[in-house]
VEXVO-208571 format. One record per residue (C-alpha): x, y, z. Coordinates in steps of 0.05 Angstrom, whole numbers. Layout:
BEGIN
east: X&north: Y&up: Z
...
This chain:
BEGIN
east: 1882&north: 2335&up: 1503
east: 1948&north: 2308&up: 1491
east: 1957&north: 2234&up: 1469
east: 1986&north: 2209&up: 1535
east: 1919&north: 2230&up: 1563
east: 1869&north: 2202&up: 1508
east: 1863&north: 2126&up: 1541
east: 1857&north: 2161&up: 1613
east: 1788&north: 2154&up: 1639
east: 1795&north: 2148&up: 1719
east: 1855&north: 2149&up: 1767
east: 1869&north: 2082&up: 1759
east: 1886&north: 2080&up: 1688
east: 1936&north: 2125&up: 1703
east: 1986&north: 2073&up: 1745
east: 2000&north: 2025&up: 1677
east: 2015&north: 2092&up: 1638
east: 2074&north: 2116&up: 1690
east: 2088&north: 2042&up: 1711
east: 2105&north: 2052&up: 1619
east: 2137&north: 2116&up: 1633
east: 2186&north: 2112&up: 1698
east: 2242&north: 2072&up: 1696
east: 2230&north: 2018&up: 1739
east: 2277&north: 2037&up: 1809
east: 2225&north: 2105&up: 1802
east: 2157&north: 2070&up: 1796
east: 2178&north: 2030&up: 1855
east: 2193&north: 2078&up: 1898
east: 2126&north: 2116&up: 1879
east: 2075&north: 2061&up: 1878
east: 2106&north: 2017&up: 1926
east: 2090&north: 1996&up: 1998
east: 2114&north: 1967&up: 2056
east: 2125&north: 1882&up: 2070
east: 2066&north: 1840&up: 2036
east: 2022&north: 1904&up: 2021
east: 1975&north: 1880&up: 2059
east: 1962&north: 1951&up: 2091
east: 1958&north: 1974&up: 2012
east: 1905&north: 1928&up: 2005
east: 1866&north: 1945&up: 2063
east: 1858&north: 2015&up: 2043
east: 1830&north: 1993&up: 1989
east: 1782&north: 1936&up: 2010
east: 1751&north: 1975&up: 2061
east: 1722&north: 2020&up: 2007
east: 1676&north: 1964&up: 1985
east: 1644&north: 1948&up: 2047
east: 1604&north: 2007&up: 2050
east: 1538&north: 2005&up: 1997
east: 1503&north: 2078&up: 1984
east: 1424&north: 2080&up: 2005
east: 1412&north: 2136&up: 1943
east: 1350&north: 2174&up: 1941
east: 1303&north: 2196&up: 1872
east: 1252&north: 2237&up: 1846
east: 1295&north: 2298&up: 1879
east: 1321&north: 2354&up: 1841
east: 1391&north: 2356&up: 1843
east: 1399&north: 2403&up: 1780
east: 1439&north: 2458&up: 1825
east: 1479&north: 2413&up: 1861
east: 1551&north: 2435&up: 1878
east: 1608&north: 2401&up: 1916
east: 1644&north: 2461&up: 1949
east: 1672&north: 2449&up: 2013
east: 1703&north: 2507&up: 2063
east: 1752&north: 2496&up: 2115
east: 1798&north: 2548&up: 2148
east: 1749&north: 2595&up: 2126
east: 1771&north: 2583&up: 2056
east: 1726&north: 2558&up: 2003
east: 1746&north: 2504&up: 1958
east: 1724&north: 2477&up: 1888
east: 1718&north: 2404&up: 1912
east: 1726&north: 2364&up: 1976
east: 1797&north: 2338&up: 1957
east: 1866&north: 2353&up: 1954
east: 1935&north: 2328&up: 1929
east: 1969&north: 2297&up: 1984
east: 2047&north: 2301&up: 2008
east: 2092&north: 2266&up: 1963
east: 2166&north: 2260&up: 1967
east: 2217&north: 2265&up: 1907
east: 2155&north: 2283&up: 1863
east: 2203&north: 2306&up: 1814
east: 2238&north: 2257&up: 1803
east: 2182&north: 2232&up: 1769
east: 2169&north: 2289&up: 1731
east: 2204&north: 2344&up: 1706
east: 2188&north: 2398&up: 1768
east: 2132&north: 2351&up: 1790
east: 2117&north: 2385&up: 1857
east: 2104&north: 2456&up: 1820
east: 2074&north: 2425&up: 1760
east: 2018&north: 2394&up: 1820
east: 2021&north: 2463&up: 1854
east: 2002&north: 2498&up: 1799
east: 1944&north: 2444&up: 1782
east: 1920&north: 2452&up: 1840
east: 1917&north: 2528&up: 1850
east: 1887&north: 2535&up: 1782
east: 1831&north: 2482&up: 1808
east: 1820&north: 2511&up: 1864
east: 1832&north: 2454&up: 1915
east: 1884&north: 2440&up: 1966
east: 1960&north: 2415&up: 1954
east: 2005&north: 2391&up: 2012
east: 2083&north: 2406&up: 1993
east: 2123&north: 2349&up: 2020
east: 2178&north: 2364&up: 2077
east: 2211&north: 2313&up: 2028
east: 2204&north: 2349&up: 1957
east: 2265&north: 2370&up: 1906
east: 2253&north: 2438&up: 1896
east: 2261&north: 2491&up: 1941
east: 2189&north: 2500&up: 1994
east: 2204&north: 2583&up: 1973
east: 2196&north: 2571&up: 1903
east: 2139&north: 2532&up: 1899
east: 2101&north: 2571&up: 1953
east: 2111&north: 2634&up: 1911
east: 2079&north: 2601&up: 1845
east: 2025&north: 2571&up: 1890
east: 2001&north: 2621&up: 1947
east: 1959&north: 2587&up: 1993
east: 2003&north: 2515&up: 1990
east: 2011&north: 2476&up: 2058
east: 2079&north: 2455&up: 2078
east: 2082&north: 2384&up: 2102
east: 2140&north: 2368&up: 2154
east: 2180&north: 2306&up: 2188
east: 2206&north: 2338&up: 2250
east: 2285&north: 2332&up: 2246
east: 2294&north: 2308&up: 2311
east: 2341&north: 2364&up: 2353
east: 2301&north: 2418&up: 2381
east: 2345&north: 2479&up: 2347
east: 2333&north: 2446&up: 2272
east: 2263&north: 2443&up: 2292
east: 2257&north: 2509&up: 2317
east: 2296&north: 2532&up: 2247
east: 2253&north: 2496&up: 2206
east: 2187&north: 2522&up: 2221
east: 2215&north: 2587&up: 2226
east: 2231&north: 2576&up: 2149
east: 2169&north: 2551&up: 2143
east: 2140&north: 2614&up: 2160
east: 2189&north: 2655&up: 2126
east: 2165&north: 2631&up: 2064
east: 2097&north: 2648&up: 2069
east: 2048&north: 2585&up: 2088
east: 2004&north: 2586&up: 2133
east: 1987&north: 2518&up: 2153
east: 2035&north: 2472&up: 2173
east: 2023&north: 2396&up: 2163
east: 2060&north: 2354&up: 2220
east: 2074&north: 2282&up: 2198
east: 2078&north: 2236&up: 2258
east: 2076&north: 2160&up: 2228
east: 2147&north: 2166&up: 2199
east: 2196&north: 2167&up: 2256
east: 2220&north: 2091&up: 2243
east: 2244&north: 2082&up: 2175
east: 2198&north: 2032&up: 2149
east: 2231&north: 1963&up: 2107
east: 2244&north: 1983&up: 2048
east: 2247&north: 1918&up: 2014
east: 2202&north: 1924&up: 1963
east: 2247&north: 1990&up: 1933
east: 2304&north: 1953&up: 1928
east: 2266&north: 1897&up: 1896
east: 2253&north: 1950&up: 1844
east: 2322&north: 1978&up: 1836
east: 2313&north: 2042&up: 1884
east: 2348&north: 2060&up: 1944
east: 2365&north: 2116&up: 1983
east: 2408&north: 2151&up: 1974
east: 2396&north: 2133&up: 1900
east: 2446&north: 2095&up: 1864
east: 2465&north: 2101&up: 1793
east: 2473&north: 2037&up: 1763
east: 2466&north: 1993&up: 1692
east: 2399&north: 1980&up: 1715
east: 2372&north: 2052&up: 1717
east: 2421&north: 2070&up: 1659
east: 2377&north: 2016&up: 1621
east: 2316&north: 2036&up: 1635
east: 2326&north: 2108&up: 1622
east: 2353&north: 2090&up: 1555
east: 2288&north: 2045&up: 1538
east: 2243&north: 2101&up: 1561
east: 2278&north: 2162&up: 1529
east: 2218&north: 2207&up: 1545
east: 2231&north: 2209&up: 1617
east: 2304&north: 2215&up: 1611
east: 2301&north: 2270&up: 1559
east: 2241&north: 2307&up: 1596
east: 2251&north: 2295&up: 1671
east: 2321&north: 2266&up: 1682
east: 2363&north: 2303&up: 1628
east: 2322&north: 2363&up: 1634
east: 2336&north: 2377&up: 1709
east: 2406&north: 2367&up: 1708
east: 2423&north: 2405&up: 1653
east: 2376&north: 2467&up: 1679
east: 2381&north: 2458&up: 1757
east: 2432&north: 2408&up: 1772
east: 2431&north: 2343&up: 1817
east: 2376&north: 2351&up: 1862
east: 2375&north: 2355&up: 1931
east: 2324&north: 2356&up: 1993
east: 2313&north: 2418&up: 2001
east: 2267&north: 2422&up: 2052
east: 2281&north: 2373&up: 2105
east: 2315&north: 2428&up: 2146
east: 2325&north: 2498&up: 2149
east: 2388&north: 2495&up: 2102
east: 2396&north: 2453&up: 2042
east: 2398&north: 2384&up: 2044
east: 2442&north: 2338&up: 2013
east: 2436&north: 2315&up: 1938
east: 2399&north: 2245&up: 1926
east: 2462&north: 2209&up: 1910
east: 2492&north: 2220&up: 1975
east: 2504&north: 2182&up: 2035
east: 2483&north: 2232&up: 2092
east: 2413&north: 2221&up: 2065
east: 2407&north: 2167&up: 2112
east: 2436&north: 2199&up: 2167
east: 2389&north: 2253&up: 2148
east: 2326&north: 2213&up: 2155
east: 2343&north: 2174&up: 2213
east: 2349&north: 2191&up: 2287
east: 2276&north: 2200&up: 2300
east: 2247&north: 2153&up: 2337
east: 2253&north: 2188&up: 2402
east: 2192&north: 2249&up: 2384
east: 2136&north: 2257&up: 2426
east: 2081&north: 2300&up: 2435
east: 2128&north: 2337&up: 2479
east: 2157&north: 2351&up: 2407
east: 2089&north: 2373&up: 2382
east: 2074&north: 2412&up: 2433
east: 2136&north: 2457&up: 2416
east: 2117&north: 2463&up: 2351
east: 2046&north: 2481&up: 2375
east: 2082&north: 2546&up: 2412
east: 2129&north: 2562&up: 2361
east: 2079&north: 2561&up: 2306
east: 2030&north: 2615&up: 2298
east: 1992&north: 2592&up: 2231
east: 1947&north: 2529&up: 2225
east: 1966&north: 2461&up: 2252
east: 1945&north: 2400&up: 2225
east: 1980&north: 2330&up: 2250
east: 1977&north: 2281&up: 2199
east: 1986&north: 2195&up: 2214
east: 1929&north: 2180&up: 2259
east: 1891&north: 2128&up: 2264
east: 1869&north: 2114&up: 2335
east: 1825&north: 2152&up: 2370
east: 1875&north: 2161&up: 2435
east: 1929&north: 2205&up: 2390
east: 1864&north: 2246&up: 2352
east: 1854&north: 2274&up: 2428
east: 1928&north: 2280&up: 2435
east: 1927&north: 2319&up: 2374
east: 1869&north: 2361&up: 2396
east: 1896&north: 2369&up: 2465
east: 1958&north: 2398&up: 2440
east: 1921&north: 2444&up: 2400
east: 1915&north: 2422&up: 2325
east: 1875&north: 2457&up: 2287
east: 1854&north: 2394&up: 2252
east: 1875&north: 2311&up: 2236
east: 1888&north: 2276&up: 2177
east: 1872&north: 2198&up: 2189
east: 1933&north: 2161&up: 2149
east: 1960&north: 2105&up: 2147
east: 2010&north: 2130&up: 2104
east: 1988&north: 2097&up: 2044
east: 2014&north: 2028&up: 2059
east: 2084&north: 2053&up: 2060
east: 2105&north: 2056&up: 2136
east: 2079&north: 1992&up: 2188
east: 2044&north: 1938&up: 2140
east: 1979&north: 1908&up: 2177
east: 1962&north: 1972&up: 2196
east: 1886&north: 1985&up: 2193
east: 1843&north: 2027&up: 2146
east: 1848&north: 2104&up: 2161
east: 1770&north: 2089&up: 2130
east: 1759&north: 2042&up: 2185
east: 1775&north: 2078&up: 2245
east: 1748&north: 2156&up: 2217
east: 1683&north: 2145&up: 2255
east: 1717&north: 2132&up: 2318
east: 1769&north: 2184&up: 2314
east: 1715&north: 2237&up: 2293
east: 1675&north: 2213&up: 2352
east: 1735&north: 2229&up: 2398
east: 1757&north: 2299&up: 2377
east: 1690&north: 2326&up: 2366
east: 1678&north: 2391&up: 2326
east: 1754&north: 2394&up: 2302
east: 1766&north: 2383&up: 2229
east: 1780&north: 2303&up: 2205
east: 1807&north: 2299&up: 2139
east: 1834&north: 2232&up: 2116
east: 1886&north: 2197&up: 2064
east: 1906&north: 2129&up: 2045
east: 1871&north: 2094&up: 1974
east: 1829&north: 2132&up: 1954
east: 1812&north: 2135&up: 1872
east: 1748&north: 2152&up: 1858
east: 1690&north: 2194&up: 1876
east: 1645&north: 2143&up: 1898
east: 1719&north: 2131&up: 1958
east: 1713&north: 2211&up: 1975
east: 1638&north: 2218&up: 1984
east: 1630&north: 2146&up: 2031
east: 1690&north: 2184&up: 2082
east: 1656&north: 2245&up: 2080
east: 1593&north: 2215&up: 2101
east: 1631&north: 2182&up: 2146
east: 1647&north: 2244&up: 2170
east: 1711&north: 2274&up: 2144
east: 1721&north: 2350&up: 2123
east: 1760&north: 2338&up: 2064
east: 1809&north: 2276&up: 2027
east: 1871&north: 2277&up: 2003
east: 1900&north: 2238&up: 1949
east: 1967&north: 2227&up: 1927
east: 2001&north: 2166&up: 1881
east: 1949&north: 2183&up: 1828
east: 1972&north: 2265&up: 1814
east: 2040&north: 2246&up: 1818
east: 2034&north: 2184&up: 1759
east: 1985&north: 2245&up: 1717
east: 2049&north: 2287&up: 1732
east: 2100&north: 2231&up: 1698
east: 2051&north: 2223&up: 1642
east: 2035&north: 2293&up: 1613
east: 2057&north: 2343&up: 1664
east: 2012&north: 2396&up: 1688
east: 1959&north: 2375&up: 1636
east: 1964&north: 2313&up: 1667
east: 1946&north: 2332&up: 1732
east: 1895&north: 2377&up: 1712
east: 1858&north: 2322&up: 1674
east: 1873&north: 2278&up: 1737
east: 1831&north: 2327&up: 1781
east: 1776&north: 2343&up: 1733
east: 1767&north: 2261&up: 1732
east: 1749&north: 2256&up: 1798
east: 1720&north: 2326&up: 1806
east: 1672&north: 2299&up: 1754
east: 1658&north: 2226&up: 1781
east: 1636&north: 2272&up: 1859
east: 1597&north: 2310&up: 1822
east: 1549&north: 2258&up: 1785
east: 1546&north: 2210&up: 1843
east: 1524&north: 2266&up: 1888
east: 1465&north: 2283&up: 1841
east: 1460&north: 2200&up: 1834
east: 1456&north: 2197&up: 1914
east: 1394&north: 2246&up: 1911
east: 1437&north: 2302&up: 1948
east: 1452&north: 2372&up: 1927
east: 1507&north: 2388&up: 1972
east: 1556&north: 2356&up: 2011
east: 1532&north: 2373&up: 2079
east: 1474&north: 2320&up: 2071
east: 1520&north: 2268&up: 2065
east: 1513&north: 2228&up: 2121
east: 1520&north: 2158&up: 2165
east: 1448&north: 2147&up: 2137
east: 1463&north: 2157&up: 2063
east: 1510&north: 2094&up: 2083
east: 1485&north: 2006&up: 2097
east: 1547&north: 1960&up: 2112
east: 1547&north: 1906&up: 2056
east: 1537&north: 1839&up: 2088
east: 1589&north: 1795&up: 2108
east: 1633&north: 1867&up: 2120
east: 1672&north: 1868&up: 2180
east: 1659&north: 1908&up: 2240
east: 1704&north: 1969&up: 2240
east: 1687&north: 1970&up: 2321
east: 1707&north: 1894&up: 2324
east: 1778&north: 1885&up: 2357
east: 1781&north: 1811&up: 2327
């Protein structure tokens, strides 16, 4: 174990060792969140509402906590979520989590929003999904997902929650902005955190040049620096499921639309022919007061029925992924925490990250009294007293 990893004992721990790491405009952008946080908080809160009921005196010596979906059998019931500019933060962060993954055998979402090119990291990483923000014409659309296919995945991820650029006050309160501007202030910090510029920011421009989206569109994007980057993101707002629909024809692999949270868009989702949901608020990052995707899984598995539910948004520890999955949910994805193992020690990081929580399912399944996911359940679950209602519109 390397000596960036020694002191890392959960997820958490691993926030203070990036926020030491990144220069400050790049922790921002990775752990920060929309207005007064208040949605970051929520995801969190909502966590400790929910008290287990365990069981004893069972044998649980041959648990396991495999999981299948799409007919594909996976080592554990979580996944790295979508996470843009991922290597910025670390020296070819999205294939360094690819490649953690694969070897780990769980799921990896490659963001629509990543540095390095969707072909390349697909090919180190067979079985990735591609995660996309519809550009907004019809013909880019339609070339996208064609790409998409081109290269090989086979289940697309649809993000819906990001059509309105959210405020972005808190990155610029950090120093980052978009495109990214190169200024005394990140000068500084790179210089007073020479690991990251030698190993991450040096490194890539030296062996791959400035990066650029590549995999907002069919073609190349623009580099990070530039001003079409806005222009870029923008002009959304108008999508629909009219939109989604479209991509429904055109795409012939797995569909899964990610940013619900009520109940009315899981059975638009399902209506248009998903294959299956993630509830997400987006980790905090888009509309702030927005409520926990934990919250509201019940009620969106109760309206879609037997299509898949898999969920986002907080979630650090084992004890987190076992209470949705009782609550119903197929699998969890998690991001902020793989891509801070990623900034600390690199692939090892991330395969220490996963191993973490792959542990911390594993013993409080046998602690519950279970030996396999599938008896997790509504009744392994009590709401703590005082807890709000999740059904309460008040």
């Amino acid at each position: 174990m390397t000596r960036a990893l020694r002191s890392i004992y959960a997820l958490d721990d691993l926030e203070p060792a990036a926020r030491r790491h990144l220069p400050r405009p790049v922790f921002a952008y990775v752990s920060g969140a929309a207005e007064d946080r208040v949605t970051l908080r929520e995801n969190r809160v909502a966590f400790d509402e929910l008290g287990f009921v365990p069981r004893n005196g069972i044998d649980v010596s041959k648990r396991h906590t495999e999981v299948e979906l799409f007919g594909q059998r996976w080592a554990a019931p979580f996944g790295i979520a979508p996470m843009g500019i991922s290597a910025l933060s670390a020296y070819r962060g999205d294939l360094v989590q690819a490649r953690a993954a694969a070897a780990a055998r769980i799921p990896m979402i490659l963001s629509g929003s990543s540095l390095i090119r969707m072909e390349e990291v697909a090919a180190a990483s067979p079985g990735l999904w591609f995660q996309a923000y519809l550009p907004g014409e019809r013909t880019r659309n339609e070339a996208l997902i064609d790409r998409v296919e081109r290269a090989g995945f086979e289940t697309l991820v649809l993000t819906l929650d990001a059509s309105i650029m959210p405020n972005r006050e808190n990155y610029l309160r950090g120093g980052f902005s978009s495109p990214l501007r190169p200024g005394p202030r990140l000068a500084w910090d790179g210089l007073t955190r020479p690991r990251w510029l030698l190993g991450t920011a040096l490194r890539t421009l030296l062996r791959h040049g400035m990066p650029h989206f590549e995999n907002n569109h069919a073609e190349r994007g623009p580099p990070i620096v530039s001003s079409n980057v806005v222009r870029d993101f923008g002009s959304r707002d108008h999508l629909s499921w009219a939109d989604v629909a479209d991509v429904r024809r055109r795409w012939c692999g797995r569909l899964v639309i990610k940013g619900i949270v009520s109940p009315l868009d899981a059975r638009a989702a399902r209506d248009v022919g998903a294959d299956a949901l993630i509830v997400s608020n987006h980790g905090g990052r888009q509309l702030d007061g927005t409520v926990s995707p934990l919250r509201m899984l019940p009620a969106v598995v109760d309206a879609v029925g037997t299509l898949p539910v898999l969920i986002d948004s907080g979630f650090r520890r084992g004890t987190h992924v076992l209470k949705a999955l009782a609550l119903g949910a197929r699998l969890v994805f998690v991001g902020r925490p793989f891509n801070y193992a990623a900034a600390v020690a690199g692939q090892a990081g991330v395969t220490h990250a996963i191993a973490l929580l792959a542990a911390e399912v594993h013993r409080d399944l046998g602690m519950l009294g279970l030996n396999s996911l599938a008896e997790l359940g509504p009744h392994t679950l009590r709401r703590i007293a005082g807890a709000r209602d999740p059904n309460d519109p008040v």
